[in-house]
C-alpha positions in Angstrom: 19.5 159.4 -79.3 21.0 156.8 -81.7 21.0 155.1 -85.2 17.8 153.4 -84.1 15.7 155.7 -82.2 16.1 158.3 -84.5 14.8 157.0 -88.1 11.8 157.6 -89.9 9.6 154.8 -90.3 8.6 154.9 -93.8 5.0 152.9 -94.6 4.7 151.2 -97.6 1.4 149.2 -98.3 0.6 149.5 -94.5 3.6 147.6 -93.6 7.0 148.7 -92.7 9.5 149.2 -95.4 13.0 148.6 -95.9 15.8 150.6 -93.8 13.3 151.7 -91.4 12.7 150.4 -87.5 10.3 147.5 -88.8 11.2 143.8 -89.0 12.3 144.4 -92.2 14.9 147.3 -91.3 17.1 144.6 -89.5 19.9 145.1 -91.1 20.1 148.4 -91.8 19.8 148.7 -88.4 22.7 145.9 -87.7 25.0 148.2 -90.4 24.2 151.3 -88.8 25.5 150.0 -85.2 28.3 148.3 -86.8 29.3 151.8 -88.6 28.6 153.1 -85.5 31.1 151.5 -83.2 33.0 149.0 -85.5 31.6 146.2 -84.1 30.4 143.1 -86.2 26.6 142.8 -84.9 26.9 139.3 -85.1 29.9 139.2 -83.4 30.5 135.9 -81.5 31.8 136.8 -77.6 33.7 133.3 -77.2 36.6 134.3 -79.3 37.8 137.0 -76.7 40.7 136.1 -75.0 40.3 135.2 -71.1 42.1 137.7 -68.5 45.2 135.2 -67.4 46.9 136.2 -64.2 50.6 135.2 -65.6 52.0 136.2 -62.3 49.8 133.5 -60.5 49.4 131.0 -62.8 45.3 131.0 -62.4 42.6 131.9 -65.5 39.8 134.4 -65.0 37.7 131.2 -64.5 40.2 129.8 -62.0 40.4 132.9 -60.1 36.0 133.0 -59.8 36.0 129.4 -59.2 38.4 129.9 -56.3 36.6 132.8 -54.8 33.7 130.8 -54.8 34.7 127.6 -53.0 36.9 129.5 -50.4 33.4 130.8 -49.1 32.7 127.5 -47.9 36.4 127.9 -45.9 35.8 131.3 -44.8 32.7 129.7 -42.6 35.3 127.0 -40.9 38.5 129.6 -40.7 39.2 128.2 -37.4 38.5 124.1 -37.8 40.3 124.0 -41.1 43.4 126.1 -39.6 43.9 123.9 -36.7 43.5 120.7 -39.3 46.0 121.9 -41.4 48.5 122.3 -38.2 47.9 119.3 -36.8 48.5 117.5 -39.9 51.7 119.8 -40.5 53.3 118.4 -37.1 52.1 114.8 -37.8 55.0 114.9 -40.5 57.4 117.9 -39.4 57.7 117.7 -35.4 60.7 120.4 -36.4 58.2 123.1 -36.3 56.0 122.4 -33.6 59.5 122.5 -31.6 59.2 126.3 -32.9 56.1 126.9 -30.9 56.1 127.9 -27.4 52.7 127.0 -26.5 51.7 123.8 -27.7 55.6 122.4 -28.4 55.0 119.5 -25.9 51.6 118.4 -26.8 51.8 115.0 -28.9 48.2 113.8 -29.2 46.0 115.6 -31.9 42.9 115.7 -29.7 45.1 117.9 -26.9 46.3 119.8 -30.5 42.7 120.7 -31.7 41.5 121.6 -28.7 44.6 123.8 -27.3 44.0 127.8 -27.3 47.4 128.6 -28.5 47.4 126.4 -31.5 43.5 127.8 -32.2 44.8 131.4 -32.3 47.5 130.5 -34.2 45.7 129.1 -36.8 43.2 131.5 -36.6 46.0 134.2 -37.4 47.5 132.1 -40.6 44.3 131.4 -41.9 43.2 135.3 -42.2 46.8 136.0 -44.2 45.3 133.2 -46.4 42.2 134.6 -46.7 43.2 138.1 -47.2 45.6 136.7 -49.9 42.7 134.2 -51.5 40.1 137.3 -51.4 42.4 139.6 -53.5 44.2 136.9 -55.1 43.1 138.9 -58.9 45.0 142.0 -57.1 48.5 140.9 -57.4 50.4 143.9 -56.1 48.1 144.1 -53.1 48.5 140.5 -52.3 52.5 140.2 -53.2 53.2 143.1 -50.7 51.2 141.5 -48.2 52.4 138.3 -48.4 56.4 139.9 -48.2 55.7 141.4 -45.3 53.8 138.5 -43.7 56.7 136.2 -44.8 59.7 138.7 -43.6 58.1 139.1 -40.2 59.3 135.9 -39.3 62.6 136.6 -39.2 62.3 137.2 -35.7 61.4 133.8 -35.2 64.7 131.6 -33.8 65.2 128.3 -36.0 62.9 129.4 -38.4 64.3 129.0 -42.0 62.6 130.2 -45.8 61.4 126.7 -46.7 59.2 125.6 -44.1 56.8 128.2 -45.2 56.4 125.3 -48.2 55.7 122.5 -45.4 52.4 124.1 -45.0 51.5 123.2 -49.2 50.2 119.3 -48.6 48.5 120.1 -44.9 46.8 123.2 -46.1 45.3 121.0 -49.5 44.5 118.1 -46.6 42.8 120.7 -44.6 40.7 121.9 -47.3 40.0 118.8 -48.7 38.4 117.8 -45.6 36.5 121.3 -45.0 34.9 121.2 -48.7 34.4 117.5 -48.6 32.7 116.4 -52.2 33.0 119.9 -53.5 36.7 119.3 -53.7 37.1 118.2 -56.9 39.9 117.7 -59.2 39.6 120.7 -60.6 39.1 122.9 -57.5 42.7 120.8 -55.8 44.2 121.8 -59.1 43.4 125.6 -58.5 44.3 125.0 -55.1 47.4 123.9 -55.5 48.6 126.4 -58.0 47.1 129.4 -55.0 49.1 127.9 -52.4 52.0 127.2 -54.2 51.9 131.0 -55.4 51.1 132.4 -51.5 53.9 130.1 -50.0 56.6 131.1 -52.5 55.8 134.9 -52.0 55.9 134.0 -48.6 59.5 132.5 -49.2 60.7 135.4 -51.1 59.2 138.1 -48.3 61.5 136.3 -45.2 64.7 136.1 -47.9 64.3 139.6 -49.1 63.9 140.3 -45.4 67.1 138.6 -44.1 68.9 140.0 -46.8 68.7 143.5 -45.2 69.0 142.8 -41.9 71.9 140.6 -43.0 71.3 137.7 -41.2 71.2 134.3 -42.1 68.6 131.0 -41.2 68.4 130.0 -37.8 69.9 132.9 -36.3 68.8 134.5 -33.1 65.1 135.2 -32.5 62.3 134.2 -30.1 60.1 131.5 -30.0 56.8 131.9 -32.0 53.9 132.1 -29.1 
């Protein structure tokens, strides 16, 4: 069945002699494998070059780490979502003007606890997810993300850069959600995710408007 397995163990002096299976066969053994499959049998694993997603910006590591911590979001979809809206409208009362059902509302306690704001947040935060979860599948998660981002063309008043508004409530959000496992590192990998999602985003509604030929803040409905 192999190089090993399949030699003779020749006895000399009741102990096993050179070349053979025995401690002392070592490395014959090691010479065999390595004219076997051209592998160095001492060959030190460290040197191989980490998978880099170039299109992303994120390491292997990154990408694991990510996965990782976003479990600990995935268990507060809903809480962080609404925390990252509320924090959003704190600084960009623009774009709660774009929502039909909680437009009005100015207090963050009436924001938290309103149903529309709570489904919307819901809805963003499972495009997020999706996008985080396959984040290492970068076709999957670029188409997604240009048709999530050219749907909102429909959307009256709603322009290609306030998709980037979201970048410093979203980091809030999960700052808050993670607490002390939001580290330096993990708002580093963060940042580069987000920044990659919302500018996919931004190029889904452009490429979107381009065919359609229409231009920012043209006609469209309120977003419910």
């Amino acid at each position: 069945m192999g190089c090993l397995q399949s030699r003779d163990v020749e006895v000399v002096d009741g102990k096993a002699g050179p070349g053979t299976n025995g401690v002392a066969g070592k490395a014959g053994d090691q010479q065999c494998l390595q004219d076997q499959k051209g592998v160095p049998p001492t060959r030190d694993f460290t040197d191989i070059k980490q998978v880099s997603y170039d299109e992303i910006g994120l390491s292997y590591k990154q990408v694991f780490s990510l996965k990782q911590s976003w479990k600990g979001i995935k268990r507060k979809m809903e809480e962080t979502g609404v925390e990252m809206f509320v924090r959003l409208f704190k600084t960009n009362s623009d774009l709660q003007a774009l929502f039909q059902g909680f437009k009005h509302i100015r207090s963050d306690d009436e924001l938290r606890s309103n149903e529309a704001l709570e489904y919307h947040a819901t809805l963003v935060m499972t495009t997020l997810d999706d996008a985080i979860t396959h984040i290492d599948n970068y076709e999957f998660v670029r188409q997604l993300l240009h048709k999530t981002g050219g749907s909102h063309i429909k959307f009256q008043g709603f322009e290609p850069d306030n998709f980037m508004q979201i970048k410093e409530p979203f980091l809030e959000a999960v700052r808050v959600t993670l607490g002390d496992r939001y580290t330096d590192n993990m708002k580093t990998i963060y940042t580069i995710a987000i920044t990659f999602i919302l500018s996919t985003l931004v190029e889904g509604i452009k490429e979107a408007m381009e065919a359609a030929g229409i231009n920012p803040s043209s006609a469209g409905s309120c977003i419910s």
